[in-house]
C-alpha positions in Angstrom: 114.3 243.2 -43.3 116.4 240.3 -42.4 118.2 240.5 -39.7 122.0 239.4 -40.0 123.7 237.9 -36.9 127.6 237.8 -36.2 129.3 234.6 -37.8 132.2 233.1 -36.5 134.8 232.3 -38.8 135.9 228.6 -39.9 138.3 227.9 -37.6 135.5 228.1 -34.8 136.2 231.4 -32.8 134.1 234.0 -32.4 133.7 237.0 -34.7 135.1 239.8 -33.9 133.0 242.2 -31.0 131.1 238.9 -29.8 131.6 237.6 -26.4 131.7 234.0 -25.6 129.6 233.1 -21.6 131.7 231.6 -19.3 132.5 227.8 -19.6 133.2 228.1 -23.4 130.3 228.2 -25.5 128.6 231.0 -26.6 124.5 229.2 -26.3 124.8 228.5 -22.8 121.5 229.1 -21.1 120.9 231.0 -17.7 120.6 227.7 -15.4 124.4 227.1 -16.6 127.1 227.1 -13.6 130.1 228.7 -14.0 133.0 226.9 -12.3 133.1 229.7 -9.4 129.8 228.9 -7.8 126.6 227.4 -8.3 123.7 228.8 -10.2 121.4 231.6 -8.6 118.8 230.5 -10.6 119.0 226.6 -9.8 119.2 227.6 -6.4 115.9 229.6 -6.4 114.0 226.6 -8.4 115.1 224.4 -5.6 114.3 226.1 -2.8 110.4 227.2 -4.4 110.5 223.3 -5.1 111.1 222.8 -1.2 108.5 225.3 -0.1 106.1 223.9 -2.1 107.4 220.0 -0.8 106.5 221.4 2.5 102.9 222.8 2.2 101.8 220.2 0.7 103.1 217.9 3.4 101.3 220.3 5.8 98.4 220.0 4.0 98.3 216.4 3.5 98.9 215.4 7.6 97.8 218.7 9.4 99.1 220.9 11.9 100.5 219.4 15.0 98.0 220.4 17.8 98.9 222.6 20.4 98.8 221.2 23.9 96.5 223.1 26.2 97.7 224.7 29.1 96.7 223.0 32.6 93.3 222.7 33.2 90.6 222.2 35.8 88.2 219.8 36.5 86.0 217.9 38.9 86.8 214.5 40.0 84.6 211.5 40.2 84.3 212.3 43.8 83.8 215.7 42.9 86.9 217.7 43.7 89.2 220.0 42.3 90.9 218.1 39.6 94.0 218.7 36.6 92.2 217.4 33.1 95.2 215.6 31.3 96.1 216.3 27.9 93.6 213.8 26.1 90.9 215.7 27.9 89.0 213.0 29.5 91.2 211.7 32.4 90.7 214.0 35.5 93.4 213.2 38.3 93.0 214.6 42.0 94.7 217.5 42.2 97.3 216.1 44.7 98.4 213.6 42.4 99.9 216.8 40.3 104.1 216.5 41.0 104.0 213.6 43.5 106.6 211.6 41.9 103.8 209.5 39.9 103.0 210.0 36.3 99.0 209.5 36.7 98.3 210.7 32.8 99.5 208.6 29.6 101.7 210.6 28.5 103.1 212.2 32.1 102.1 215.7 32.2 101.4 215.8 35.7 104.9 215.6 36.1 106.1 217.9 34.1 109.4 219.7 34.7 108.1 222.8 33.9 104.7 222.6 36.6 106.9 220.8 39.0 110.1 222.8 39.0 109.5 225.2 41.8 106.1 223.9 43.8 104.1 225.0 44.9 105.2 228.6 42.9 104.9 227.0 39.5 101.7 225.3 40.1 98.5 226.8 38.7 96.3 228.5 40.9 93.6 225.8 40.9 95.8 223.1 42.3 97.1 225.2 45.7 95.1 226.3 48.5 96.8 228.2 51.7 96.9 227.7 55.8 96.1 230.2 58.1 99.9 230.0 58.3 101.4 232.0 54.9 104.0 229.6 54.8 101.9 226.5 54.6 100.0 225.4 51.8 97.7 221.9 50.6 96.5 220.8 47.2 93.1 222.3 46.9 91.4 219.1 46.8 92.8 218.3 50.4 90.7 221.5 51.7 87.2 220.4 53.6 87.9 216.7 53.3 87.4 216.1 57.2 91.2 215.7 57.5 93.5 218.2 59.0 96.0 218.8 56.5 96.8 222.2 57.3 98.1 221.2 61.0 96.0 223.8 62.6 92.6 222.9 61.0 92.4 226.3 58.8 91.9 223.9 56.0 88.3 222.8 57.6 87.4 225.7 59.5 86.4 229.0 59.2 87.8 232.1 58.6 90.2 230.3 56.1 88.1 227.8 54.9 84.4 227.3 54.3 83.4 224.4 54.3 79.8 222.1 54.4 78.9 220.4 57.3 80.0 217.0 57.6 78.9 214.6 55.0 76.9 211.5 55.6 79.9 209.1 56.6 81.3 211.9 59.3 80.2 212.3 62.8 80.2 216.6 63.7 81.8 217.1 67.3 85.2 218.2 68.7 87.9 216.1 67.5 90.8 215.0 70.1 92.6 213.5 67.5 95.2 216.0 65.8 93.7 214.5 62.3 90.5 215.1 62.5 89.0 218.7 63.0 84.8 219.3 63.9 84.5 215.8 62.1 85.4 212.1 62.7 84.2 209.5 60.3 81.7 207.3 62.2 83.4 204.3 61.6 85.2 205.4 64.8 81.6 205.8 67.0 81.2 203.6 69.1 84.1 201.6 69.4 84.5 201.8 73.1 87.5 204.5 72.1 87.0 208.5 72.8 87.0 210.1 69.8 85.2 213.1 70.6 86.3 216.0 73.3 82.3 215.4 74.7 82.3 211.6 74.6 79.6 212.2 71.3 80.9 209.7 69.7 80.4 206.8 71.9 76.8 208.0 73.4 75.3 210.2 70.5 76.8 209.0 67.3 74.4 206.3 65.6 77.6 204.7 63.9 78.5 203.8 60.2 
């Protein structure tokens, strides 16, 4: 059976009962706009198109990576360390929010680590007195130097450290920087060093 559709008549308008879309003409296909706001449908297409844009983008050049939290590690001289971002360069731990930036791309100053030192510091960087209120970098701790003020940064209870290393001379300091060691560059130099004299009758010198 054939179906029979409504004709309009010859001067153009539309049969009677048929409704004419908006803008006029009676084929107009769903991507049309009406003059009261753009089409739903062109909208959609374009933002899929977008989406798409996108993940392929993402695709092509990868996610940006995600920079690592701080980090420790060991120094050349073998103590306590922040690892920069590239992961290879491994600053002293007191070079962390001196005013200096020591890795490329400045992390060791960051505003975020450095905003309320030694609170926003990791725990790896900071190492406390015997005073509460006093505190060091924790590579500054057993490094024959009394940082502290009161030497709990070389002696025990507060601090355990080895016995002196090969360029220190062990004996009671009577200088306020030095602790139980003095570097033996200072033996025998006609100058007391040492609370027992050690150091200019003992000590075999550098």
């Amino acid at each position: 059976m054939n179906k029979i559709f409504p004709q309009g008549n010859v001067n153009g308008s539309a049969a009677p009962g048929s409704k004419a879309l908006p803008g006029g003409e009676a084929g107009c296909s769903l991507l049309c706009c009406s003059r009261r706001g753009a089409c739903l449908s062109a909208f959609v297409l374009l933002l899929l198109a977008t989406l798409a844009a996108l993940i392929t983008l993402v695709t092509f050049l990868g996610l940006p990576a995600r920079m690592p939290g701080p980090q420790a590690c060991r120094t050349p001289t073998n103590r306590t360390g922040f690892l920069c971002h590239d992961q290879r360069s491994c600053i002293p731990a007191s070079g962390v929010c001196d005013g200096v930036h020591t890795c490329v791309h400045g992390e060791d100053e960051d505003e975020g680590l450095c905003r309320a030192v030694p609170q926003s510091l990791p725990s790896f960087l900071v190492a406390h007195c015997g005073n509460p209120a006093t505190w060091i970098y924790s590579d500054q701790r057993c490094d024959g130097t009394n940082n502290c003020g009161d030497c709990s940064d070389e002696l025990s209870p507060v601090a355990e450290c080895p016995p002196c290393g090969t360029g220190w001379w062990r004996c009671p300091s009577t200088f306020f920087r030095y602790c139980d060691c003095i570097p033996r560059s200072l033996c025998r130099d006609h100058v007391q060093h040492c609370s027992d004299w050690s150091d200019e009758y003992s000590c075999p010198g550098p």
